[in-house]
C-alpha positions as CSV (number, residue, x, y, z in Angstrom):
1,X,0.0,0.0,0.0
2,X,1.5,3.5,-0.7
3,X,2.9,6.1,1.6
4,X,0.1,8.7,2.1
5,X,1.2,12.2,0.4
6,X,3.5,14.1,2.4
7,X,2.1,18.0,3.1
8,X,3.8,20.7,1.4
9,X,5.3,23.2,4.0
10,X,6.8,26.5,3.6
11,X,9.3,26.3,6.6
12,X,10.0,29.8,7.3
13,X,11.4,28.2,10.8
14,X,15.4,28.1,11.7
15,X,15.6,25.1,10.0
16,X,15.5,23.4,7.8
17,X,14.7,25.4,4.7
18,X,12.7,23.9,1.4
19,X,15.1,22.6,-1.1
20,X,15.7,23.7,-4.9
21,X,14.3,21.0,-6.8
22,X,17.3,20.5,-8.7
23,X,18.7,19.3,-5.7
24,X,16.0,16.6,-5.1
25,X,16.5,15.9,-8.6
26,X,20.3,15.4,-8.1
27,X,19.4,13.1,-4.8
28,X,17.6,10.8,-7.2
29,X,20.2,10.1,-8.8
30,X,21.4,6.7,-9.6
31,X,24.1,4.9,-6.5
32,X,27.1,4.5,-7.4
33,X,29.8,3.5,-4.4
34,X,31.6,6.0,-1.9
35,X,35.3,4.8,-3.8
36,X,33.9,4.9,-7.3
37,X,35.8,7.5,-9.3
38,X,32.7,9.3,-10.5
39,X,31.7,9.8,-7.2
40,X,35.2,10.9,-5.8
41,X,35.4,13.8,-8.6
42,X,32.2,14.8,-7.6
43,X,33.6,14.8,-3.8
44,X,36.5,17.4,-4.7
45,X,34.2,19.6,-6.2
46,X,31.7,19.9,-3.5
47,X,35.1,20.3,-1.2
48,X,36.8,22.7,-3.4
49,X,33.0,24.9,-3.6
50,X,32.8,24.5,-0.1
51,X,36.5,26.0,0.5
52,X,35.5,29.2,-1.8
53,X,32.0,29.3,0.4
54,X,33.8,29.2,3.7
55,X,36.5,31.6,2.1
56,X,39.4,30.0,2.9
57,X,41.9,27.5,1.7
58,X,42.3,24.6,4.1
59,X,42.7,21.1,2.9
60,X,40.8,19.8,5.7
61,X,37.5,21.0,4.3
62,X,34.7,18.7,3.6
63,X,31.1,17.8,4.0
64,X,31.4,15.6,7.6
65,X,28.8,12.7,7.3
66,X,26.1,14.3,10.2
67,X,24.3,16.7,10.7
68,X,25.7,20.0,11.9
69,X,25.5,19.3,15.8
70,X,28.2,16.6,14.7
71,X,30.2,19.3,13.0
72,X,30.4,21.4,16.3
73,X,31.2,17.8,18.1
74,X,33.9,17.3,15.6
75,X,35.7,20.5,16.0
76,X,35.6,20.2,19.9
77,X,36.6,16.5,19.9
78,X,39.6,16.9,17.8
79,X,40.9,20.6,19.3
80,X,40.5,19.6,22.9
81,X,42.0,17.4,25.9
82,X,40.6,16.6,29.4
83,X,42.0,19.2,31.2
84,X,42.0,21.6,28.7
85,X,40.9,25.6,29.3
86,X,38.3,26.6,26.8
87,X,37.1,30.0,26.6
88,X,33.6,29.9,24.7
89,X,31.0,33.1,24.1
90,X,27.7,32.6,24.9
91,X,25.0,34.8,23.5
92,X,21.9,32.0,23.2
93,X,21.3,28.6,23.1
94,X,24.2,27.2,20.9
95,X,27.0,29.2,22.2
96,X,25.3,27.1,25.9
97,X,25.8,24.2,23.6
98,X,29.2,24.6,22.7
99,X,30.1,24.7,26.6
100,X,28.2,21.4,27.3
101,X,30.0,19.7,24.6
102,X,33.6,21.0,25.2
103,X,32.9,20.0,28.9
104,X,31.7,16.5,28.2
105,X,34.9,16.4,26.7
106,X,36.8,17.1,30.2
107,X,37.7,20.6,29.1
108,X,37.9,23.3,32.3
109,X,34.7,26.2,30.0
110,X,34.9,29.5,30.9
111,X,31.7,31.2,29.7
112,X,31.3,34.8,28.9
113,X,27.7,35.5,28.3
114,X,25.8,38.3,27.3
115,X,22.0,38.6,27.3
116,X,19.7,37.3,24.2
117,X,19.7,39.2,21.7
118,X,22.7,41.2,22.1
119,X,26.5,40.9,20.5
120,X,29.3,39.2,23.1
121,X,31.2,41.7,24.5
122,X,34.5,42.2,22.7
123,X,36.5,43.9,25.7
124,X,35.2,41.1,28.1
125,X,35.7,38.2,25.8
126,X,39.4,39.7,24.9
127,X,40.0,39.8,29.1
128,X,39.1,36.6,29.5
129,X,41.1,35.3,26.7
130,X,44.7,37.2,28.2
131,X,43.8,36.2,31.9
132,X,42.5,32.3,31.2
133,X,45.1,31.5,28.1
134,X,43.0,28.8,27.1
135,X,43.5,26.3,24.3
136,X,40.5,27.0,22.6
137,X,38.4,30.0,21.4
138,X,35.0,29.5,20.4
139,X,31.5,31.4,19.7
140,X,29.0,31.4,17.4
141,X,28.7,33.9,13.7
142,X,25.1,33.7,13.5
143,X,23.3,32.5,16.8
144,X,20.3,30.9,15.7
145,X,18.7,31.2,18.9
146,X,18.4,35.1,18.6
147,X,18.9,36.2,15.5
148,X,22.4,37.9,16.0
149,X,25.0,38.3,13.9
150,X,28.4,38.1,15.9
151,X,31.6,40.5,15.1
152,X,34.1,38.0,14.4
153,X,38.3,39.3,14.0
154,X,38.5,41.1,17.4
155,X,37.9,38.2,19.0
156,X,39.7,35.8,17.1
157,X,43.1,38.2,17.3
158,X,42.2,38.4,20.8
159,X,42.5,34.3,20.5
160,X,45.4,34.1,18.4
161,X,47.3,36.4,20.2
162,X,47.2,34.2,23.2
163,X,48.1,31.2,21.3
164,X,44.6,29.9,21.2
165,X,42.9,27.9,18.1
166,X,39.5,29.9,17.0
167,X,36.0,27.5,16.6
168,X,33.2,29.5,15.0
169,X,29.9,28.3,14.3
170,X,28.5,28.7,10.8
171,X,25.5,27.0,10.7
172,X,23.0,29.6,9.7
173,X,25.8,31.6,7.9
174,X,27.2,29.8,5.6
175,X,25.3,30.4,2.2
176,X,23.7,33.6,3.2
177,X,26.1,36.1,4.0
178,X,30.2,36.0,2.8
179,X,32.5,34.1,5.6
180,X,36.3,34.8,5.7
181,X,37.8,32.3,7.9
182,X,41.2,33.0,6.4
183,X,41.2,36.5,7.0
184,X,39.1,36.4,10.2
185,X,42.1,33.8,11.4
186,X,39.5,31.2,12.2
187,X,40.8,27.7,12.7
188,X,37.5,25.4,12.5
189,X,34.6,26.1,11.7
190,X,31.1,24.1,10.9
191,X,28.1,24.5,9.4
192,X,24.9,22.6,8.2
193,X,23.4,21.7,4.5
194,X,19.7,22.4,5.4
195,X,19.8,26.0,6.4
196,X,21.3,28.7,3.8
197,X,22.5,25.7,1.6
198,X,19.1,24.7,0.9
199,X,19.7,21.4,0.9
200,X,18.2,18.2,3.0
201,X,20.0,17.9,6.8
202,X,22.3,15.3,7.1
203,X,25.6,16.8,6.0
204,X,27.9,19.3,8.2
205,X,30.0,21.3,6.2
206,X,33.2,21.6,8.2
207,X,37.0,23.3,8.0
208,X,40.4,22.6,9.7
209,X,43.2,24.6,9.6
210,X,46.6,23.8,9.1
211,X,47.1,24.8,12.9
212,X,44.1,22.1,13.9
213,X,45.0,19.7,11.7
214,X,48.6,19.4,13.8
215,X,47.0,20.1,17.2
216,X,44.8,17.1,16.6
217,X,47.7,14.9,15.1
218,X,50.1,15.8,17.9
219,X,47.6,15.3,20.8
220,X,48.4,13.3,24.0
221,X,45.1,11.5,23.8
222,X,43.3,9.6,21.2
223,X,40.5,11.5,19.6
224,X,37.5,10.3,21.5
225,X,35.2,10.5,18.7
226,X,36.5,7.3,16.2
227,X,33.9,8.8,13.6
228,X,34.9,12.1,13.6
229,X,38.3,12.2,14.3
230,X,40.2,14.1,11.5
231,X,43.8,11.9,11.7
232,X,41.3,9.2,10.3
233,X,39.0,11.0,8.0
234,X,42.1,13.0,6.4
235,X,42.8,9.4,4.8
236,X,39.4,9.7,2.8
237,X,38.8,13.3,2.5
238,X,42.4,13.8,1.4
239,X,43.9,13.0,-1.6
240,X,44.9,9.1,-1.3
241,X,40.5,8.6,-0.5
242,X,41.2,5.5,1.8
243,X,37.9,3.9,3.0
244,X,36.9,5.3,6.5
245,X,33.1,5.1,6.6
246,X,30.4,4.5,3.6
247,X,29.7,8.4,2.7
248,X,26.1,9.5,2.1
249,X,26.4,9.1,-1.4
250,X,22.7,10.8,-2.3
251,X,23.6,13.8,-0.1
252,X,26.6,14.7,-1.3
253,X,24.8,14.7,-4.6
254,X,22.4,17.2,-3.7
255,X,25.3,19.4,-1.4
256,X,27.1,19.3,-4.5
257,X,24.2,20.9,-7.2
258,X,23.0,23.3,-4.2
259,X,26.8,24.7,-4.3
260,X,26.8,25.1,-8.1
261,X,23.6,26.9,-7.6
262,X,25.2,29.4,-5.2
263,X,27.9,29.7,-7.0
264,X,26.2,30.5,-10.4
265,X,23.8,33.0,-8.2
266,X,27.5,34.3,-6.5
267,X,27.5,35.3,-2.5
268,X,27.1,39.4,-3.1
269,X,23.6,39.0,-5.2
270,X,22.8,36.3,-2.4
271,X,23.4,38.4,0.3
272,X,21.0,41.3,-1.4
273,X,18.5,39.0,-1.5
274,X,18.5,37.8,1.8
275,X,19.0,41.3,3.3
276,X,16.4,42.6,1.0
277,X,13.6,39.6,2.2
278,X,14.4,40.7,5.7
279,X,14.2,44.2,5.3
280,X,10.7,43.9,3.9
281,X,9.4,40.8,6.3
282,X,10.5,43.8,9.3
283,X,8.2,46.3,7.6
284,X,5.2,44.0,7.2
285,X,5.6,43.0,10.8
286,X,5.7,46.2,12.5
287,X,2.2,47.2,12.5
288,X,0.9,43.6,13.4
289,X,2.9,44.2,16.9
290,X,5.9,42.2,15.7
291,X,8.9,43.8,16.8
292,X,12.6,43.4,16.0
293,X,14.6,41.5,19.3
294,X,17.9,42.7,17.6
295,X,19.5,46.0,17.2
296,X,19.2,47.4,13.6
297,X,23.6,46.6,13.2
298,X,23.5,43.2,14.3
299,X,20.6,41.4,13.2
300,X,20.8,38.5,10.8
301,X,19.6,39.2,7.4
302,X,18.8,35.2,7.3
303,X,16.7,34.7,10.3
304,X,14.7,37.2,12.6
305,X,14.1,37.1,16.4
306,X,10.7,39.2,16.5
307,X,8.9,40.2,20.1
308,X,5.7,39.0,20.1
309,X,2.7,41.5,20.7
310,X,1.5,41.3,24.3
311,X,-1.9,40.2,23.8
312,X,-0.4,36.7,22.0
313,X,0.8,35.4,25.3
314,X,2.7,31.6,25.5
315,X,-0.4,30.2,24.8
316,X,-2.0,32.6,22.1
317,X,1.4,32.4,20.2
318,X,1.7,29.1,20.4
319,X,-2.0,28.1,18.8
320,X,-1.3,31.0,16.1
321,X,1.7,29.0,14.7
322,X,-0.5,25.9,14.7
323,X,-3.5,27.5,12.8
324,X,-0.7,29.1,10.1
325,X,0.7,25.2,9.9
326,X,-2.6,23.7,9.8
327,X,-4.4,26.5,7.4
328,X,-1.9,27.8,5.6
329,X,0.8,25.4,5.5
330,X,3.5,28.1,6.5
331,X,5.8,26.9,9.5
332,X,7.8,29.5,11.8
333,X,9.9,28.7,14.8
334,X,9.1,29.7,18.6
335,X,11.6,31.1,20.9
336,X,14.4,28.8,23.0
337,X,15.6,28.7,26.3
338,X,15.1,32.1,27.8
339,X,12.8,33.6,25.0
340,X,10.3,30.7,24.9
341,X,7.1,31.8,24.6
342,X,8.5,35.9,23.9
343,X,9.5,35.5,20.3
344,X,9.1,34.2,16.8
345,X,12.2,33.2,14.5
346,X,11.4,33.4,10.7
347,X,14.1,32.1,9.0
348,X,14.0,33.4,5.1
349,X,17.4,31.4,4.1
350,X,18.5,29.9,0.8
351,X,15.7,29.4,-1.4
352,X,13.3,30.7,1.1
353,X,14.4,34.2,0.5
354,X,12.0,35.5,-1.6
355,X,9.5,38.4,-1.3
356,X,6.7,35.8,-2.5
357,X,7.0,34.1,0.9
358,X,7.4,36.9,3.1
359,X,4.1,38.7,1.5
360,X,2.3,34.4,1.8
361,X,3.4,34.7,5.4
362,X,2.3,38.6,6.4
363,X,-1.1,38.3,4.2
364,X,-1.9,34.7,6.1
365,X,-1.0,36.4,9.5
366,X,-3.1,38.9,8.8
367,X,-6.1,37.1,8.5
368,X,-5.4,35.1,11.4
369,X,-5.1,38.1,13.6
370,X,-8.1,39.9,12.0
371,X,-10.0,36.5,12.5
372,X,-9.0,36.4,16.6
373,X,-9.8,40.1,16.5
374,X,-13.8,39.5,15.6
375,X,-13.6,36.2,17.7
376,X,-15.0,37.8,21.1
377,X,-17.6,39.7,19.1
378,X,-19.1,37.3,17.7
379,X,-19.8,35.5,21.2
């Protein structure tokens, strides 16, 4: 008996973002195996497109087989020793995530935090850096959490200049907005396929420096990860391709056709249109009570943190997300941690990007909030 017809969603959440079709096309694709030389070219060129995405020209750059909580796993599991000072930023949810990692790990985390919705303190972060000395450096470029965009080089020279190796989190950047890790001095960073790369989740885009590729080959423990530890994936992600694991052949398919799609669209006309989408969901929200959580110079073009009006409530917000799923098929995100229940997060990445959805999102909200508005008078 056939599968019942899936719905058709426009997820205007945090994640994950609808797909190009010519990347489910790709993912249909015929198998071939994880050694066969067709698939293998079409490995280098998704990790030679993902080196120009990242910016940066590491040979330790490739699409990790997880998803991207894996990639932030990776990058901790191979930098870091029990015992270890780590020095993370935490402005939301997965900068908090980043510390319970690194300190499953056995790392000694030092957290500087700053309240949702605002930018880490560069001064504090740079103090803490000088006084701890730590081994590592990490924070998030685009918390997804709270919609803000994080300054990036005066914390990572702050890093380097103590000796320290730089993680940044890239998971709802990269694909929307240009990243630099080169020039930033960042020396891993992850990301994830289903956000800005418009593709399926599964994959974590990731990138080692030459710095992390010898702190992780000269460690004094083993890598406690055997999956993701990058002494062992180097020997199939590098050039001699030695088996390590049976790759997600189908995914890198589709990672591979979204990449030539950004790169045919190219990352300045990208970020226009995702700053552009923004600008104009902001302006349709306003005078429906929606407000901005962010300051105007930090807010991600890709995904915005909105206060709710008052009168919404936990509850009220709540059933008005269901009723634009159930009557509208249209799918936003609710707050996390500290701002459950106080904001929305519409994510317009990738593909989702477009002024058609932001006006199929404002004109169903509006007749959802007309609708409640008549509700008590009709009773």
């Amino acid at each position: 008996m056939p599968s019942p017809p899936l719905p058709r969603r426009l997820l205007l959440g945090p994640g994950p973002s609808n797909v190009h079709p010519r990347v489910l096309q790709a993912m249909a694709q015929p198998l071939v195996g994880h050694l066969d030389p067709t698939f293998l070219a079409i490995l280098d060129e998704v990790q030679e497109r993902l080196r120009g995405l990242f910016g940066t020209g590491n040979a330790m750059t490739l699409p990790l087989s997880a998803t991207g909580s894996a990639g932030m796993e990776a990058c901790f599991a191979n930098l870091l020793e029990p015992g270890d000072e780590v020095v993370i930023g935490v402005a939301g949810v997965f900068g908090l995530r980043m510390a319970d990692v690194a300190s499953r790990i056995g790392a000694r985390v030092t957290q500087v935090e700053t309240e949702p919705g605002t930018v880490l303190d560069g001064d504090a972060m740079t103090e803490t850096i000088a006084r701890v000395r730590p081994a590592v450096v990490a924070f998030v470029h685009a918390e997804t959490s709270t919609g803000v965009l994080q300054p990036v080089e005066k914390i990572a020279t702050a890093a380097r200049e103590a000796g320290a190796l730089v993680v940044l989190d890239c998971v709802t950047s990269l694909g929307g907005i240009p990243i630099s890790l080169d020039e930033w001095g960042i020396d891993a960073a992850y990301s994830a396929t289903q956000k800005c790369l418009s593709c399926p989740p599964g994959l974590a885009p990731v990138s080692f420096s030459a710095r992390a590729v010898e702190r992780a080959s000269t460690r004094r423990t083993p890598v406690q990860s055997w999956y993701l530890d990058v002494n062992l994936l180097a020997g199939y992600f590098g050039q001699e391709r030695v088996y390590h694991h049976t790759a997600p052949i189908s995914a890198v398919f589709g990672l591979a056709e979204g990449l030539r799609l950004i790169e045919k669209e190219g990352m300045e006309t990208r970020r226009a249109r995702h700053s552009e989408a923004a600008k104009v969901l902001l302006e349709g929200m306003a005078p429906l009570g929606f407000q901005p959580l962010v300051d105007e110079p930090h807010r991600l073009p890709m995904l915005s943190a909105l206060r709710l009006p008052a009168a919404l409530g936990k509850a009220g917000e709540a059933a008005l997300r269901r009723r634009l799923l159930d009557g509208y098929g249209i799918e936003v995100g609710a707050g996390l941690g500290k701002l459950a229940g106080s904001i929305w997060r519409i994510g317009l990445m990738g593909e989702n990007a477009r002024l058609t959805n932001v006006e199929s999102l404002l004109n169903a909200l509006r007749r959802e909030l007309a609708q409640s508005e008549e509700r008590p008078r009709r009773d």
